[in-house]
C-alpha positions, 0 to 999 in steps of 0.5 A, spaced: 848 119 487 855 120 486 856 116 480 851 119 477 853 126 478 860 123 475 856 121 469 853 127 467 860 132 468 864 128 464 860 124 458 865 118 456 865 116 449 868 110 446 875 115 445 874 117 451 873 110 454 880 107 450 885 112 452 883 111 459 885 103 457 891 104 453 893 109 460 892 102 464 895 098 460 902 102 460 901 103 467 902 096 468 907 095 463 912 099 466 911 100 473 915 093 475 920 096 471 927 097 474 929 102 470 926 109 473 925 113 467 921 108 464 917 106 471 915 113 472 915 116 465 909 112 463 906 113 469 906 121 467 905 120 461 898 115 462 896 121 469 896 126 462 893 123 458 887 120 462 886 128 464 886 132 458 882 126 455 877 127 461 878 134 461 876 135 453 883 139 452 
């Protein structure tokens, strides 16, 4: 029921679905790192770019 509901507020298109991937993609290649700009700074940046994707802006 819920996942339905998630569906039709947030429609995903393939753009949609691509950002969200690359923002994993960078989560997971910096997190392990030791230095902590480049640890959270990607997770900052992925967090932003999956919401103003989700969020059309």
């Amino acid at each position: 029921m819920i996942n339905v509901l998630l569906i039709k507020i947030l429609p995903m298109s393939t753009d949609n679905l691509v950002v969200i991937n690359l923002a994993a993609i960078l989560v997971g290649s910096t997190y392990n790192s030791d230095q902590k700009v480049i640890k959270w700074g990607g997770v900052i940046i992925a967090v932003a770019s999956v919401a103003s994707t989700l969020l059309g802006a």
